[in-house]
C-alpha positions as a printed Julia matrix, in Angstrom:
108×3 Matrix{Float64}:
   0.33   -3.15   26.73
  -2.17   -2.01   29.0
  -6.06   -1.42   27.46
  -8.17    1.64   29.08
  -9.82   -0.65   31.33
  -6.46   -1.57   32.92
  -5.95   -5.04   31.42
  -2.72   -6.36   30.41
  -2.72   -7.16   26.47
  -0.12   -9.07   24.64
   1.96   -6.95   21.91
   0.8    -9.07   19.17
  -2.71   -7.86   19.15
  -1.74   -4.87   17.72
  -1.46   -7.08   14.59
  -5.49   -6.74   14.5
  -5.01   -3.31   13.69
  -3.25   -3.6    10.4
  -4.54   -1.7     7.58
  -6.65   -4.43    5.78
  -6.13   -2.4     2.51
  -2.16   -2.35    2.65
  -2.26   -6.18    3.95
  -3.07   -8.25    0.9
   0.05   -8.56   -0.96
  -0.66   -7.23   -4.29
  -1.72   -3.71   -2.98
   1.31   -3.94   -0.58
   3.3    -4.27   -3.33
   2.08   -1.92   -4.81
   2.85    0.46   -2.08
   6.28   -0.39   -1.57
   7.48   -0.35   -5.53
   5.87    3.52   -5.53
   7.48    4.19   -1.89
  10.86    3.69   -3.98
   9.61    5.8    -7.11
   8.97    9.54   -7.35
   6.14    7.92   -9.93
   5.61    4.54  -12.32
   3.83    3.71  -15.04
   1.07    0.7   -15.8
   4.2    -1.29  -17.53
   6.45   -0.99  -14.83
   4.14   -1.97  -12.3
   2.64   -4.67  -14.27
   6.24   -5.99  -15.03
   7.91   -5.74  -11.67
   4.57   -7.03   -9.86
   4.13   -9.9   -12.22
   0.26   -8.95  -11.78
  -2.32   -9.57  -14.51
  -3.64   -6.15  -16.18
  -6.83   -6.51  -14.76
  -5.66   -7.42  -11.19
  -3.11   -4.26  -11.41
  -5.81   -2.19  -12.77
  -8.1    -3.66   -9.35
  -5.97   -3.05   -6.85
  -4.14    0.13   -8.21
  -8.14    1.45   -7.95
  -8.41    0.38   -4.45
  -5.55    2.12   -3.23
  -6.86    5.32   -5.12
 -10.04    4.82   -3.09
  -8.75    5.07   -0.18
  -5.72    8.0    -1.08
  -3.05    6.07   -0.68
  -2.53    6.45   -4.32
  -2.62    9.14   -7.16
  -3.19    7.73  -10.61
  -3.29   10.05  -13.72
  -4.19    8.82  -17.48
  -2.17   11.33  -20.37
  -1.41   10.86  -23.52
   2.29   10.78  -24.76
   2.22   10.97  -28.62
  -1.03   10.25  -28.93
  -0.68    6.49  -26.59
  -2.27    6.51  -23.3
  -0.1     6.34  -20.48
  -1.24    5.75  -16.93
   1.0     7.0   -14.27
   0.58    5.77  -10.84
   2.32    7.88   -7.56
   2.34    7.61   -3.85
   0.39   10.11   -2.01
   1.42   11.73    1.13
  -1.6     9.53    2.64
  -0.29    6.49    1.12
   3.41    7.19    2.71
   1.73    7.44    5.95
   0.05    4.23    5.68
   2.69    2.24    4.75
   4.92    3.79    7.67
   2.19    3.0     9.91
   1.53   -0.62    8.45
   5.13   -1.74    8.79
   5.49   -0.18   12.28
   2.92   -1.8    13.71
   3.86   -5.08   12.14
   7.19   -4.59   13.34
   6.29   -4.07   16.67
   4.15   -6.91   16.51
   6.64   -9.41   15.19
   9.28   -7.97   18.0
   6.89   -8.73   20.61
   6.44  -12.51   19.69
């Protein structure tokens, strides 16, 4: 990989440019379980993560932050229900996340 000044660079660097948001591994998983989904709710996150309420509830909030996530709160027969889906944004990201760590691994 060449930089604009003209210097070689290794492939691996472009490791540095991961999306720090999608890298820890809670919000990654996150990402991916909803990638699979047309849309999930709090339990099904919380049981397929294995994620405490509060650090679901934390990261899930993150994500929305930054649009990679859509979360809406309803009621279904009177119990809340929090529904979490991936946003066009948040496909995006993850494509772009596990590109460039592809590319990066490939390189090594």
């Amino acid at each position: 990989m060449r930089t604009d000044d003209g210097a070689d660079r290794h492939p691996v660097r472009r490791i540095l440019t991961l999306d720090r948001t999608i890298h820890e591994p809670a919000r990654l998983a996150l990402l991916i379980l909803l990638a699979s989904v047309d849309e999930a709710d709090f339990l099904y996150l919380l049981d397929e993560t294995g994620l405490s309420r509060g650090n679901l509830s934390s990261h899930a909030s993150k994500l929305e932050q930054v649009g990679y996530i859509g979360i809406d709160k309803l009621f279904v027969d009177k119990i809340p229900r929090t529904v979490y889906r991936l946003t066009d944004a948040g496909a995006q990201a993850l494509s772009d996340y596990r590109r460039t760590l592809v590319e990066s691994l490939s390189s090594s």
